[in-house]
N, C-alpha and C positions, 0 to 999 in steps of 0.2 A: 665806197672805199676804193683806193687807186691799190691795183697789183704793187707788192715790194718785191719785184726781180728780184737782188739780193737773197732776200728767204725765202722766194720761190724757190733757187736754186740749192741755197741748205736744203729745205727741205726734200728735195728729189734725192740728195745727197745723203741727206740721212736715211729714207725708205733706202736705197739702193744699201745702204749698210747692213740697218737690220736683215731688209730679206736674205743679204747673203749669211748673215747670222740665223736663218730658218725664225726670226719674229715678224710676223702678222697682226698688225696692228693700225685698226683707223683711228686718224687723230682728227677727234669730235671737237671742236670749240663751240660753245655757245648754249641757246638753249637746247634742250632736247624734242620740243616741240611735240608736235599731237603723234607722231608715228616716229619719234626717236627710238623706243625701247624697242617695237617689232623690228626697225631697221637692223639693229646693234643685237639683237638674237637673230636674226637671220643669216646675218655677215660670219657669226658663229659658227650656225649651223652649215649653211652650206659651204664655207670656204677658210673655214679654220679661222678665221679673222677675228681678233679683241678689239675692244675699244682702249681708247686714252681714256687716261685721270681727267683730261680737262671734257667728257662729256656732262653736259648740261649745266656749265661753270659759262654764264654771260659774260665774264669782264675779260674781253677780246681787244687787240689792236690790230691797228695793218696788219703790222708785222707779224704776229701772229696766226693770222688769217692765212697771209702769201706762202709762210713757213709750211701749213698744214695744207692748204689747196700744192702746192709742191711734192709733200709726203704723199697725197694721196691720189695723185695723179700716177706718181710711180705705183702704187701699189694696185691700183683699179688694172694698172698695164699688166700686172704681173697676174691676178685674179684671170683677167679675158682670156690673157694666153692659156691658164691651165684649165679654165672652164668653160671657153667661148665667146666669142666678141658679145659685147655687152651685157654678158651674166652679169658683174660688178653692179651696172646702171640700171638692171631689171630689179633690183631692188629695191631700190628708191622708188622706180616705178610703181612695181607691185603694191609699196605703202599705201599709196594713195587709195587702193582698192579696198582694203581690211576692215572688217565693221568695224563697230567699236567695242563690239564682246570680245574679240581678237585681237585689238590693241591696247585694251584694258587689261585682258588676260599676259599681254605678254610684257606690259608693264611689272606688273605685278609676279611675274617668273624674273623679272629683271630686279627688283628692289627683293627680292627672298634670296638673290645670290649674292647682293649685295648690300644687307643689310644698316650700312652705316651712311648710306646715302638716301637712304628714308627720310622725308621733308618731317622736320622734328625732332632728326637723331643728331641732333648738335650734341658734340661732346658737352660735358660740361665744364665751364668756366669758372667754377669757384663764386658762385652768387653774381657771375658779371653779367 
């Protein structure tokens, strides 16, 4: 995928808004992969930080990609400062480390808060 400078730029543009609107929020595009859910409870826990609607939603583009690495480069800036250079990035890090009774467990803390993103909980469509 080539960088969209362009929404690179929005997107810093946009973090730099919310933050000064006091919202903390990572924008997740894509799959949520084997240590998404522990990441996006952690981000919680330790640094006030929500996730976006588009976690664990694959259907990505550039554009969208550059828009959210944008957003969340501002916002990883604004985390280190209040918590330490690369508190943000020890996260991600730490993932890697978690068994899998710990990334199961925090899946599963993750789909009880939010119950309508349960694999199965499709609305329903009217017999479609």
């Amino acid at each position: 995928m080539q960088l969209d400078k362009a929404a690179f730029a929005e997107g810093a543009e946009a973090a730099r808004a919310d933050l000064a609107a006091g919202r903390r929020v990572y924008r997740w595009r894509g799959h949520a992969g084997h240590w998404g859910h522990w990441i996006v409870g952690q981000l919680v826990e330790r640094f006030g930080v929500g996730v976006s609607d588009g976690f664990g939603v694959c259907f990505v583009s550039a554009r969208s990609i550059s828009f959210d690495m944008g957003y969340n480069a501002v916002l990883a800036e604004e985390v280190n400062r209040h918590h330490g250079a690369g508190a943000f990035e020890a996260v991600f890090a730490e993932s890697r480390q978690q068994s899998e009774e710990a990334l199961w467990e925090a899946k599963q803390a993750w789909f009880a808060q939010h119950p309508d993103a349960e694999p199965g909980a499709a609305p329903d469509r009217g017999g479609m």
